[in-house]
mmCIF file as Biopython writes it, N, C-alpha, C and O atoms, coordinates in Angstrom:
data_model
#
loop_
_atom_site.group_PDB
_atom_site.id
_atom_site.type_symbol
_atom_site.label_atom_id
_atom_site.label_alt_id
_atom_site.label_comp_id
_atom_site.label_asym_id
_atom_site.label_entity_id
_atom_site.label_seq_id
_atom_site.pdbx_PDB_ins_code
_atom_site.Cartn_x
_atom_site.Cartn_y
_atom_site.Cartn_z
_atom_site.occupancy
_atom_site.B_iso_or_equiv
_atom_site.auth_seq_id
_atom_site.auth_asym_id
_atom_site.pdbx_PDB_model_num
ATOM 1   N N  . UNK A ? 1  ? -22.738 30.721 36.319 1.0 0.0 1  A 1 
ATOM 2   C CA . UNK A ? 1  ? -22.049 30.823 35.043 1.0 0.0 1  A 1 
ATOM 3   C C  . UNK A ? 1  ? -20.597 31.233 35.313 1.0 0.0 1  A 1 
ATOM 4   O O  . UNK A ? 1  ? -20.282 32.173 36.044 1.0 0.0 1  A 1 
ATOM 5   N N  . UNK A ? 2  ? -19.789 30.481 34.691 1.0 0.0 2  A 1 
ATOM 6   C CA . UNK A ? 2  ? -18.153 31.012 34.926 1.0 0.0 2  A 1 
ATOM 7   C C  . UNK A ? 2  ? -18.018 32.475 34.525 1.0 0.0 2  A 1 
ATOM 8   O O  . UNK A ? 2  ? -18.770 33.171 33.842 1.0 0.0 2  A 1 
ATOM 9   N N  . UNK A ? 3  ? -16.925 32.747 35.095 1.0 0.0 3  A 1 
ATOM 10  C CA . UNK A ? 3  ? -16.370 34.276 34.355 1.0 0.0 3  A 1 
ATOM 11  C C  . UNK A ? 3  ? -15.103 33.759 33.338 1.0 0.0 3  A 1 
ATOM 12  O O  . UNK A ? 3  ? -14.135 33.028 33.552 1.0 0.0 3  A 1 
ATOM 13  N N  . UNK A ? 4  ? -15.548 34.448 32.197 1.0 0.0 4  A 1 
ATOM 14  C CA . UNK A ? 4  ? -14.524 34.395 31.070 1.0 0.0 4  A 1 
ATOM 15  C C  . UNK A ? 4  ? -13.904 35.287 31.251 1.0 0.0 4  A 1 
ATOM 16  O O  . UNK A ? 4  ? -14.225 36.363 31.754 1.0 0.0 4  A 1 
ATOM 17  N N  . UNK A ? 5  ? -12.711 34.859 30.766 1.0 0.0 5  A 1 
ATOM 18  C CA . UNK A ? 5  ? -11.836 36.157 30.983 1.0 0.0 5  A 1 
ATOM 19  C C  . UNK A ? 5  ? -11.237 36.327 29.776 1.0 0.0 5  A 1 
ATOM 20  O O  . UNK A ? 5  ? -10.734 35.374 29.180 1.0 0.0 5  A 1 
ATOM 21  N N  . UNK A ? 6  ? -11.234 37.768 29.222 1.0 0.0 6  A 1 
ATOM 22  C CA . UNK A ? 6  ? -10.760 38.450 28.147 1.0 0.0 6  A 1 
ATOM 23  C C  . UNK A ? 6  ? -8.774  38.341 28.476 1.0 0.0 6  A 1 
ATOM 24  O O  . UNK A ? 6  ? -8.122  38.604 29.486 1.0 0.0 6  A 1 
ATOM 25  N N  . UNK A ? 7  ? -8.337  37.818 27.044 1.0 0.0 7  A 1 
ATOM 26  C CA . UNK A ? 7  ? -7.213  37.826 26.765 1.0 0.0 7  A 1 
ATOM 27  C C  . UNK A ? 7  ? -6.594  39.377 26.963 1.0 0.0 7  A 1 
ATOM 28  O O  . UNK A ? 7  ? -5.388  39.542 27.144 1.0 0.0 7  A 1 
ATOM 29  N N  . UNK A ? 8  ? -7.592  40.551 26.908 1.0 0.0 8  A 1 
ATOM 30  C CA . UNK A ? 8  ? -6.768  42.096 27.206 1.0 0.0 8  A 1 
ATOM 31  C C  . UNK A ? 8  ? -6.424  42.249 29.013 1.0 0.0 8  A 1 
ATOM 32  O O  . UNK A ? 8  ? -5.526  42.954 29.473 1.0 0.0 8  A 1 
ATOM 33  N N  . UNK A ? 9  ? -7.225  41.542 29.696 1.0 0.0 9  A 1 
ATOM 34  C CA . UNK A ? 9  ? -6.957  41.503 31.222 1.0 0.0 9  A 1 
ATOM 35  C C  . UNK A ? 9  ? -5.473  40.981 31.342 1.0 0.0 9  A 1 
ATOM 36  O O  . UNK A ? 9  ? -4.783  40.792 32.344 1.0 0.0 9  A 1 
ATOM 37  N N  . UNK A ? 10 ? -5.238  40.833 30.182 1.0 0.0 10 A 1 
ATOM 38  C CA . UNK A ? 10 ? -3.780  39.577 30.670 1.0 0.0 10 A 1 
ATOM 39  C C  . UNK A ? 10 ? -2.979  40.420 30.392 1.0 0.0 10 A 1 
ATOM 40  O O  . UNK A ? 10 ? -2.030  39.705 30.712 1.0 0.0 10 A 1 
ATOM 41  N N  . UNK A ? 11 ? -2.339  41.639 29.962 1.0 0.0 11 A 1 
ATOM 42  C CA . UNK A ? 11 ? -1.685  42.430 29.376 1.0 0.0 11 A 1 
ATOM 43  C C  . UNK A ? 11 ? -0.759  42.760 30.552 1.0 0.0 11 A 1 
ATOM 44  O O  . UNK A ? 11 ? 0.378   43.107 30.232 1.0 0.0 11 A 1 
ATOM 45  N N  . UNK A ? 12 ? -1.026  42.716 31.742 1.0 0.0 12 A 1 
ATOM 46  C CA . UNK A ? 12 ? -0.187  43.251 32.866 1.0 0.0 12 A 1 
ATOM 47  C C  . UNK A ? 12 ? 0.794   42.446 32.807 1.0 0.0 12 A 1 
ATOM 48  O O  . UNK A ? 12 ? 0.790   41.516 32.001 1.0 0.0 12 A 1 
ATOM 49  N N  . UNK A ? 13 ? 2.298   42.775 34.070 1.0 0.0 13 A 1 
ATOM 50  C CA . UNK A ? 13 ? 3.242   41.705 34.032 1.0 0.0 13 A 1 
ATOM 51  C C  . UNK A ? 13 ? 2.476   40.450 34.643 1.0 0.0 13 A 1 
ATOM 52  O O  . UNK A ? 13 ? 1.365   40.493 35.172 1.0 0.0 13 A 1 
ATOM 53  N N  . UNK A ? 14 ? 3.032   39.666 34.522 1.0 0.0 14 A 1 
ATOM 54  C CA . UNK A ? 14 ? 3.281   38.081 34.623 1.0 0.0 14 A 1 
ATOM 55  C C  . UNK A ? 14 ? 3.226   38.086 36.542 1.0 0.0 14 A 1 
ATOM 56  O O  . UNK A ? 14 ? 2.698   37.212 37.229 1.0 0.0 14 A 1 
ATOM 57  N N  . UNK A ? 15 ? 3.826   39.141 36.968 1.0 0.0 15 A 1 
ATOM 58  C CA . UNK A ? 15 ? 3.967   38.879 38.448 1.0 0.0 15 A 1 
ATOM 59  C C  . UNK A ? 15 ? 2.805   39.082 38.837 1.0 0.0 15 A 1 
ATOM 60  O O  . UNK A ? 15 ? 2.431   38.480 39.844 1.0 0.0 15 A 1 
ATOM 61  N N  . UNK A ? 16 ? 1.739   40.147 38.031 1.0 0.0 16 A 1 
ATOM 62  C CA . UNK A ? 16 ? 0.439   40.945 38.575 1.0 0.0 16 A 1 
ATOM 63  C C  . UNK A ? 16 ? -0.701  39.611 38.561 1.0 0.0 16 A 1 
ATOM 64  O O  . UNK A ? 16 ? -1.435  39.141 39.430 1.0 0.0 16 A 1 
ATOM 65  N N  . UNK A ? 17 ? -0.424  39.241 36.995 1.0 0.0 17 A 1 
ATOM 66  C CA . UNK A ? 17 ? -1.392  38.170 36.837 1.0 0.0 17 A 1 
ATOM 67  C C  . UNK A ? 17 ? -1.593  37.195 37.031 1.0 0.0 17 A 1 
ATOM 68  O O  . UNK A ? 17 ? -2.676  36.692 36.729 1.0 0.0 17 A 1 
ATOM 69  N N  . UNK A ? 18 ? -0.110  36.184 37.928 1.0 0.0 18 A 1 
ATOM 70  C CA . UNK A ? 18 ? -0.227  35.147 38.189 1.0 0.0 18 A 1 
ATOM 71  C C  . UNK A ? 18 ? -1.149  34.581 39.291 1.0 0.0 18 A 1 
ATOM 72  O O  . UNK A ? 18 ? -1.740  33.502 39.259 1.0 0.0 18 A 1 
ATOM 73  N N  . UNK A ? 19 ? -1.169  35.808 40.590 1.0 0.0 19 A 1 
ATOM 74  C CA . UNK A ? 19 ? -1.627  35.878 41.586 1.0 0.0 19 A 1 
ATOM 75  C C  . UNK A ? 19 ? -3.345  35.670 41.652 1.0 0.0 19 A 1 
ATOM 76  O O  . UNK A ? 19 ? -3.971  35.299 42.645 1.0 0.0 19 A 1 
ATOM 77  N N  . UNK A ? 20 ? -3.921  36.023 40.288 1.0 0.0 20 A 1 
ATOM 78  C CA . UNK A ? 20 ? -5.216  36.567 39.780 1.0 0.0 20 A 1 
ATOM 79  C C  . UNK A ? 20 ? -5.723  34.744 39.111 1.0 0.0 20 A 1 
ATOM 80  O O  . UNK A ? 20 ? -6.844  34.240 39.179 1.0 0.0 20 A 1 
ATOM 81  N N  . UNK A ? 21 ? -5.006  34.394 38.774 1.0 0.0 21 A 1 
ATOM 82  C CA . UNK A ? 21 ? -5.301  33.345 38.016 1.0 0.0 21 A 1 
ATOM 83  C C  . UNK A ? 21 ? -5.549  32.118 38.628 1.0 0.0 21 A 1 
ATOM 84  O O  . UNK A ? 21 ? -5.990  31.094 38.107 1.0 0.0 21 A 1 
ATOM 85  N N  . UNK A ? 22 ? -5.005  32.453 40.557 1.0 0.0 22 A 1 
ATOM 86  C CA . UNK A ? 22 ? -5.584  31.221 41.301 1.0 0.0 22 A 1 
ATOM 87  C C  . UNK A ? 22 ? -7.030  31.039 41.597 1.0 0.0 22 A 1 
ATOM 88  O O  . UNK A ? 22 ? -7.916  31.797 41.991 1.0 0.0 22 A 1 
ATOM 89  N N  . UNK A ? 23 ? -6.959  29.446 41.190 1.0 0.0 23 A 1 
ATOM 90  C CA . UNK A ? 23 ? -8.726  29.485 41.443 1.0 0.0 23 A 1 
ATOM 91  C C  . UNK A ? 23 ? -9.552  29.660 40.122 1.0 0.0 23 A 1 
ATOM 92  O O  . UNK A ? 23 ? -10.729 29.318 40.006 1.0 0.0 23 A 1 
ATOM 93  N N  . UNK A ? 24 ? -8.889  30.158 39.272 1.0 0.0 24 A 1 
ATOM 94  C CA . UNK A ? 24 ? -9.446  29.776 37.959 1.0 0.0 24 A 1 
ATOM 95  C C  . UNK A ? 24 ? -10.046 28.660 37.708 1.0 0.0 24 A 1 
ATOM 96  O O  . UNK A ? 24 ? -10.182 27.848 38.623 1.0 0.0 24 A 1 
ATOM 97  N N  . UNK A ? 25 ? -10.549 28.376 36.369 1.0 0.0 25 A 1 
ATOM 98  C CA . UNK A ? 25 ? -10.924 26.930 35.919 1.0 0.0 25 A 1 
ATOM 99  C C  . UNK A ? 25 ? -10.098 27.808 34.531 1.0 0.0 25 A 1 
ATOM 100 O O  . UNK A ? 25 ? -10.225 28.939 34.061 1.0 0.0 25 A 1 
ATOM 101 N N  . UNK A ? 26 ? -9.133  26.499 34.171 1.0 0.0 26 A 1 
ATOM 102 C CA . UNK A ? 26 ? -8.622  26.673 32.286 1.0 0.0 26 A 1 
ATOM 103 C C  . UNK A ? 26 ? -9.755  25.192 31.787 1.0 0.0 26 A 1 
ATOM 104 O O  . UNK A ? 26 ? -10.096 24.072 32.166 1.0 0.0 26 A 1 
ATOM 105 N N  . UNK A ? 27 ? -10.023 26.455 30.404 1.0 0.0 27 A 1 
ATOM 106 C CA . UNK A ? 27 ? -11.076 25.092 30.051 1.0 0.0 27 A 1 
ATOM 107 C C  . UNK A ? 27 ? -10.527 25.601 28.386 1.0 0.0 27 A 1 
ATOM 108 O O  . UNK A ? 27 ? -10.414 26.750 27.959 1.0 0.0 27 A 1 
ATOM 109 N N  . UNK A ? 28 ? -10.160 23.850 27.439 1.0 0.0 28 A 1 
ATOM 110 C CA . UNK A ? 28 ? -10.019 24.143 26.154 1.0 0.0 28 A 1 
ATOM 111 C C  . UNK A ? 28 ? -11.378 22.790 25.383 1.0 0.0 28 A 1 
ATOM 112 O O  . UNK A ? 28 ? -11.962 21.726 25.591 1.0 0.0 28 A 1 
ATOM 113 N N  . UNK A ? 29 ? -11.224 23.704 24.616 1.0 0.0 29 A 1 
ATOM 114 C CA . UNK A ? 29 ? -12.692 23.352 23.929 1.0 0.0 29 A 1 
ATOM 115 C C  . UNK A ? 29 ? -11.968 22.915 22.775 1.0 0.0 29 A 1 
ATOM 116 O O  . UNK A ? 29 ? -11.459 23.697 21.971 1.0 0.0 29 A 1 
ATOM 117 N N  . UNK A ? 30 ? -11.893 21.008 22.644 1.0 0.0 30 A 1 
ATOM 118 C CA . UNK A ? 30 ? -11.324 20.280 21.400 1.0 0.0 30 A 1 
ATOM 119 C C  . UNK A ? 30 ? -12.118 20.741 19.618 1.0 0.0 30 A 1 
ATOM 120 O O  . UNK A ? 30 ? -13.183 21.333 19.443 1.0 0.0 30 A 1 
ATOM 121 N N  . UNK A ? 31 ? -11.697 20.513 19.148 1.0 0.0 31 A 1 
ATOM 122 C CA . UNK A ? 31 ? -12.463 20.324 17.804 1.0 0.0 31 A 1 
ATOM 123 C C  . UNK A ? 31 ? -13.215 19.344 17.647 1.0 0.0 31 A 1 
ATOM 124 O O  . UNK A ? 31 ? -13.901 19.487 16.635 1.0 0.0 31 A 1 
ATOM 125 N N  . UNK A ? 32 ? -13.445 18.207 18.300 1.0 0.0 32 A 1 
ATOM 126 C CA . UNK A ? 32 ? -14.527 17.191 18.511 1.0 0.0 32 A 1 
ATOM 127 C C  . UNK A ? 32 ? -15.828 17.809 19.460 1.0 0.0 32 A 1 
ATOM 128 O O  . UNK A ? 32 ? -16.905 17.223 19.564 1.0 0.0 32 A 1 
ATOM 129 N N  . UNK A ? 33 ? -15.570 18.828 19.981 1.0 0.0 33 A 1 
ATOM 130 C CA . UNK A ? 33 ? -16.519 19.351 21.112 1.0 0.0 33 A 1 
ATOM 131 C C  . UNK A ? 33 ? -16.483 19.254 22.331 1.0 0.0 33 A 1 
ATOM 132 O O  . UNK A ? 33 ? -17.147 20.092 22.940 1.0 0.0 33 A 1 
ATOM 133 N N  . UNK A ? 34 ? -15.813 18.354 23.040 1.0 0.0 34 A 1 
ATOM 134 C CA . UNK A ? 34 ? -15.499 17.502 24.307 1.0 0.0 34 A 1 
ATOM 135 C C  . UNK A ? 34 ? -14.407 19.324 24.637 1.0 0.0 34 A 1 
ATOM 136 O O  . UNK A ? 34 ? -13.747 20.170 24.035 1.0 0.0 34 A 1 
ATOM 137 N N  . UNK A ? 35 ? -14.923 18.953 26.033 1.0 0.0 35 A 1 
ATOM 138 C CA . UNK A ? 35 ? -14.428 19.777 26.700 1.0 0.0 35 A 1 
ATOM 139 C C  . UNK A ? 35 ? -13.439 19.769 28.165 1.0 0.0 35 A 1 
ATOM 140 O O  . UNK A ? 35 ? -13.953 19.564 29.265 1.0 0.0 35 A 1 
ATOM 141 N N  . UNK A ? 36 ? -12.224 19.978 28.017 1.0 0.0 36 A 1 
ATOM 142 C CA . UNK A ? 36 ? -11.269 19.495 28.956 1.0 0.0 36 A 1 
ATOM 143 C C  . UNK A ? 36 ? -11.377 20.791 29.903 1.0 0.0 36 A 1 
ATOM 144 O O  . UNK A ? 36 ? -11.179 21.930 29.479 1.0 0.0 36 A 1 
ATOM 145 N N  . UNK A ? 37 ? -11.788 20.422 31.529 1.0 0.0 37 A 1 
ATOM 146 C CA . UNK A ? 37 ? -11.289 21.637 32.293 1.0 0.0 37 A 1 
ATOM 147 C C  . UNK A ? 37 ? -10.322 21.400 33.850 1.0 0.0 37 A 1 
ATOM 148 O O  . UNK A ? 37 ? -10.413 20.577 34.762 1.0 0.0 37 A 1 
ATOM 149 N N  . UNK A ? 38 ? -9.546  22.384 33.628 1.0 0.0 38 A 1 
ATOM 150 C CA . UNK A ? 38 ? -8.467  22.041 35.477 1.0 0.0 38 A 1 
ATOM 151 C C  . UNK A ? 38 ? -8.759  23.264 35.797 1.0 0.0 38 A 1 
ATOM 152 O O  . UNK A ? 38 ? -9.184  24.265 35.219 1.0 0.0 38 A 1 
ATOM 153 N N  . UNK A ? 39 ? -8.269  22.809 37.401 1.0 0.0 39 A 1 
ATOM 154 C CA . UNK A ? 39 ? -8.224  24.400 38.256 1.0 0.0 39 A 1 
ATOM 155 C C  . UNK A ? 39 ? -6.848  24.913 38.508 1.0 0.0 39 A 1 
ATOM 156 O O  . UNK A ? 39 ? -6.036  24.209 39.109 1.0 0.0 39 A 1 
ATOM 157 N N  . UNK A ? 40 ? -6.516  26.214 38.040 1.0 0.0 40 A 1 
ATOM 158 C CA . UNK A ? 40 ? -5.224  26.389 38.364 1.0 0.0 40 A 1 
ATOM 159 C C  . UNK A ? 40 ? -4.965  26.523 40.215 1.0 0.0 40 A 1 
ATOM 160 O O  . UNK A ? 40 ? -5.655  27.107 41.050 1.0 0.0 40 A 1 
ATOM 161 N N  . UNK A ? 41 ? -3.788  25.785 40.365 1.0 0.0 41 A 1 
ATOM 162 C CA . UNK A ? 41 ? -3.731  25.573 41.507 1.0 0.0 41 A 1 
ATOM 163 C C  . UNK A ? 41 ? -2.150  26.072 42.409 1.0 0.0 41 A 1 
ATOM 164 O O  . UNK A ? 41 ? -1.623  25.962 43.516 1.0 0.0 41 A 1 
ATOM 165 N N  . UNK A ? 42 ? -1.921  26.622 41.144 1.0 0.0 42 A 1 
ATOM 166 C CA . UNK A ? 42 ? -0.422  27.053 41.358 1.0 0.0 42 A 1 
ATOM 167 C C  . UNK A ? 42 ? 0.013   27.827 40.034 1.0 0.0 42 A 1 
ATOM 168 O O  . UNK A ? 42 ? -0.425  27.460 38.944 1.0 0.0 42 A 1 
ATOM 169 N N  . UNK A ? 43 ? 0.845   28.858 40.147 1.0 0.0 43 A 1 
ATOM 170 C CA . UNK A ? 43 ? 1.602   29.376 39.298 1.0 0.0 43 A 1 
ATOM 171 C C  . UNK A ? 43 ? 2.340   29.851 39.272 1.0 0.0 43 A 1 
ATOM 172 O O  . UNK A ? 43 ? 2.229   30.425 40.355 1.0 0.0 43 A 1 
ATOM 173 N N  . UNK A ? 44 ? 3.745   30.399 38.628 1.0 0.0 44 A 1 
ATOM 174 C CA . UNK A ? 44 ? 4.859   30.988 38.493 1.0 0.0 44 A 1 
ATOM 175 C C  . UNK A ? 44 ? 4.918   31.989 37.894 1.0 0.0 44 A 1 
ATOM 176 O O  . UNK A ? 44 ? 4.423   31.777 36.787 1.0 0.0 44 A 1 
ATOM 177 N N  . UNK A ? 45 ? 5.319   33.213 38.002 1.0 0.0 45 A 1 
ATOM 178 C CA . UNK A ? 45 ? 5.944   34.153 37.550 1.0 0.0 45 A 1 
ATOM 179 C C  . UNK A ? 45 ? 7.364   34.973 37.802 1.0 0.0 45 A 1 
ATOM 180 O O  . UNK A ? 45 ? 7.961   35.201 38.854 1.0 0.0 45 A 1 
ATOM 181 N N  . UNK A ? 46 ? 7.667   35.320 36.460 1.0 0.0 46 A 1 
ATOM 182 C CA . UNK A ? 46 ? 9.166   35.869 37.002 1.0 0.0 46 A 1 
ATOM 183 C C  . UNK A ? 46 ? 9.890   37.017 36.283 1.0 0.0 46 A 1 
ATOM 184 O O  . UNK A ? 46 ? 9.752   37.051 35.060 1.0 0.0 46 A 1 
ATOM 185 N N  . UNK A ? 47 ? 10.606  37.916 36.839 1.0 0.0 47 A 1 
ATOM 186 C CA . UNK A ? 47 ? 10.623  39.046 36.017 1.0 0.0 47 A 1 
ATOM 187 C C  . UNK A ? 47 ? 11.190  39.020 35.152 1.0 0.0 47 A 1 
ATOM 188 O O  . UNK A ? 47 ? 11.788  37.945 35.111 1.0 0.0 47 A 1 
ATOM 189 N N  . UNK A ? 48 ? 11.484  39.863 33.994 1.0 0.0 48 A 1 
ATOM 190 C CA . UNK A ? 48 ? 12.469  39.225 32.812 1.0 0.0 48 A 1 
ATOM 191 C C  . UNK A ? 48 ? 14.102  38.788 33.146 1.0 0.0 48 A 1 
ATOM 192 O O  . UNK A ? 48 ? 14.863  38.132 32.434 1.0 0.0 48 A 1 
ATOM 193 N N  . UNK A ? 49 ? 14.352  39.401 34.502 1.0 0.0 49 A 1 
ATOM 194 C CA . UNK A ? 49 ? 15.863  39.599 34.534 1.0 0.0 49 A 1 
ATOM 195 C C  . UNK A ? 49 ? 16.407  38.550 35.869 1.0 0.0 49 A 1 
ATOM 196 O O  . UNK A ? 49 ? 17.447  38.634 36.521 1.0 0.0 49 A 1 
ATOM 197 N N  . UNK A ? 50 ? 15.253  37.536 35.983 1.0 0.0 50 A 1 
ATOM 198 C CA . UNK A ? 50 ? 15.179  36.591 36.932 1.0 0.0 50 A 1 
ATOM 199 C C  . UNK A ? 50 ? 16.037  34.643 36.205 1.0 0.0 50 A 1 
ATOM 200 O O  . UNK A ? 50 ? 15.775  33.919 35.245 1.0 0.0 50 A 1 
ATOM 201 N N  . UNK A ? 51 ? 16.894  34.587 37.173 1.0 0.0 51 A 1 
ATOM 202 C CA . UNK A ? 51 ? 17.325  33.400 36.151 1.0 0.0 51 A 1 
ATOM 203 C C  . UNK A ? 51 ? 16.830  32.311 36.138 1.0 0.0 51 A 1 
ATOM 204 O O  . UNK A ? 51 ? 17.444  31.396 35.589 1.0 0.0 51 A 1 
ATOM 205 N N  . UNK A ? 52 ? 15.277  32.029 36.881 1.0 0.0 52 A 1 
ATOM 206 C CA . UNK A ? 52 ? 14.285  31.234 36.165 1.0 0.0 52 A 1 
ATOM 207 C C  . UNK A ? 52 ? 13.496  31.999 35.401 1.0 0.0 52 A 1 
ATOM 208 O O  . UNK A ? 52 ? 12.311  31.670 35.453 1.0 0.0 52 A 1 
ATOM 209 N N  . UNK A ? 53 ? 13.741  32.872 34.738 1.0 0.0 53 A 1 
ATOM 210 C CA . UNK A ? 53 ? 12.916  33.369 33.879 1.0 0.0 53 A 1 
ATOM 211 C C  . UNK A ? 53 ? 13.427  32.704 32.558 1.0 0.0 53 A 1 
ATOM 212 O O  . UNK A ? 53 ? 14.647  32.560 32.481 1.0 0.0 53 A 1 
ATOM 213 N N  . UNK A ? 54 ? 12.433  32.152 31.198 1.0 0.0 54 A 1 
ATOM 214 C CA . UNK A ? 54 ? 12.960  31.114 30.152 1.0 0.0 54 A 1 
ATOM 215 C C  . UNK A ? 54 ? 13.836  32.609 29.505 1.0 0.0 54 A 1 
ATOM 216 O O  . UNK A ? 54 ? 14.986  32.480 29.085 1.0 0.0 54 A 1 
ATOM 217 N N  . UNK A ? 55 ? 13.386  33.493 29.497 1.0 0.0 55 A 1 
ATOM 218 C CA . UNK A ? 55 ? 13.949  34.146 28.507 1.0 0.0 55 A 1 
ATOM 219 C C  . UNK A ? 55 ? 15.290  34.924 29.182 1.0 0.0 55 A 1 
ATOM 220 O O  . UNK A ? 55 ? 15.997  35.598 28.433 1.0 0.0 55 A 1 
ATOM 221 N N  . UNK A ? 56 ? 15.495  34.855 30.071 1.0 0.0 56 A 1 
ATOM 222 C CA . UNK A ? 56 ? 16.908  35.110 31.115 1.0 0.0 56 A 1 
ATOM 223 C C  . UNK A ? 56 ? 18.169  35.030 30.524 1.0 0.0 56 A 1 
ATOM 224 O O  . UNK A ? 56 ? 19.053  35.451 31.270 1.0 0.0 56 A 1 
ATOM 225 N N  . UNK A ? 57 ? 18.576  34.607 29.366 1.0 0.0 57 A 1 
ATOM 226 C CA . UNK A ? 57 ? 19.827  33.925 29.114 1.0 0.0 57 A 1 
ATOM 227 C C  . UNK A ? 57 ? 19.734  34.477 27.289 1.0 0.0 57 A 1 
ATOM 228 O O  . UNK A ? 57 ? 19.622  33.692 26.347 1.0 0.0 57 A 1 
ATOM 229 N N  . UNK A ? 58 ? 19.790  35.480 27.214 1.0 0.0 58 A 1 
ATOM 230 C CA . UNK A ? 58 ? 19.300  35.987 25.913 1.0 0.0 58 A 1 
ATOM 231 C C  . UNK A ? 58 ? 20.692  35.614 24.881 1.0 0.0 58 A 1 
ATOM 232 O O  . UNK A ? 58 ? 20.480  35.354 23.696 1.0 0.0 58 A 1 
ATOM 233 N N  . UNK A ? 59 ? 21.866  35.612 25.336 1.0 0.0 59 A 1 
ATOM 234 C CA . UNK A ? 59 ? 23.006  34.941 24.569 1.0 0.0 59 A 1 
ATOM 235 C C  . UNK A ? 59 ? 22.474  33.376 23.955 1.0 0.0 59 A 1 
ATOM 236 O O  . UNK A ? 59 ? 22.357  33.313 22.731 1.0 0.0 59 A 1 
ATOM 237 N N  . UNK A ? 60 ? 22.318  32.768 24.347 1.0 0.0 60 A 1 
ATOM 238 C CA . UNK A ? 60 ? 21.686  31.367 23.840 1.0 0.0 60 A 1 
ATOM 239 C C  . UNK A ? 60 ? 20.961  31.186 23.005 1.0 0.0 60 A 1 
ATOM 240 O O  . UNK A ? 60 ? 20.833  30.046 22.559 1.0 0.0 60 A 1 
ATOM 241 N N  . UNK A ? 61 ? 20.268  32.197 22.523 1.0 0.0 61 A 1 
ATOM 242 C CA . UNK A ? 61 ? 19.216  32.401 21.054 1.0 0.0 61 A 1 
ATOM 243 C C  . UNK A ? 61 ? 18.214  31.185 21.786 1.0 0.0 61 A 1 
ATOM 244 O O  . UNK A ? 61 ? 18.029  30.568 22.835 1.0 0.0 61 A 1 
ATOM 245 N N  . UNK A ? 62 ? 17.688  31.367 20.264 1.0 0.0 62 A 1 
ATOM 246 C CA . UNK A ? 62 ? 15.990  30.904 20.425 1.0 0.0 62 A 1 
ATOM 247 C C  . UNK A ? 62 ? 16.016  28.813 19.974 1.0 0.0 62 A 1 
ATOM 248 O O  . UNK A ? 62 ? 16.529  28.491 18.903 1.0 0.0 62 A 1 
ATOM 249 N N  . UNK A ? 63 ? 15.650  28.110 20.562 1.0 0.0 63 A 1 
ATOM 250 C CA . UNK A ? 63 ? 15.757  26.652 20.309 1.0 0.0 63 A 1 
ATOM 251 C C  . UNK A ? 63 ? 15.072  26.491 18.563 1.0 0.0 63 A 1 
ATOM 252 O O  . UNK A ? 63 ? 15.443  25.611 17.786 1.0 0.0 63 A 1 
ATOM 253 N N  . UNK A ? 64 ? 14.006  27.577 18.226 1.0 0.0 64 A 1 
ATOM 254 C CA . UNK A ? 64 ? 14.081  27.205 16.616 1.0 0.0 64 A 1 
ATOM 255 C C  . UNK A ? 64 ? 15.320  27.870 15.647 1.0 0.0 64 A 1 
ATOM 256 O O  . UNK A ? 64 ? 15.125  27.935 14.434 1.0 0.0 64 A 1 
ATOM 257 N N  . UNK A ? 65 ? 16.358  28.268 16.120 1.0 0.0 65 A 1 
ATOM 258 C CA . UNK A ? 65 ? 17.180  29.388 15.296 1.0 0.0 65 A 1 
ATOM 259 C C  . UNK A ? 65 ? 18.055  28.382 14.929 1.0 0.0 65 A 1 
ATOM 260 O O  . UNK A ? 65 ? 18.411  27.439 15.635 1.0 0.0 65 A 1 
ATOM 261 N N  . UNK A ? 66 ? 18.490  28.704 13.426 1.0 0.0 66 A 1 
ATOM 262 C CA . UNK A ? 66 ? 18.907  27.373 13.088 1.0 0.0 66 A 1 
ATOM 263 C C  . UNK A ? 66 ? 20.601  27.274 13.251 1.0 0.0 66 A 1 
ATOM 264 O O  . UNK A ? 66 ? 21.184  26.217 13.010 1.0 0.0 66 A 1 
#
């Protein structure tokens, strides 16, 4: 049986949890029932003050701001 994982495990930074998440299976469950699953096989994390970080560039506002 897979291990589910609770959305509160995720609460740590982004650097803690990315490492944790290899080897996963992400599985989303359509509204038809059909069930799509991948293995994470890679991931990124980055600290807030990193300039691949999306939110890095806080002068630029938000792409919905009108």
């Amino acid at each position: 049986m897979p291990l589910i994982v609770d959305p509160s495990e995720l609460v740590y930074p982004s650097t803690q949890v990315a490492p944790q998440l290899l080897g996963c299976t992400l599985v989303r469950q359509l509204a038809n029932g059909e069930q799509i699953q991948g293995l994470i096989v890679e991931t990124e994390a980055y600290e807030p003050n990193h300039p691949a970080c999306h939110g890095y560039h806080p002068d630029r506002g938000r792409k919905d701001d009108p």
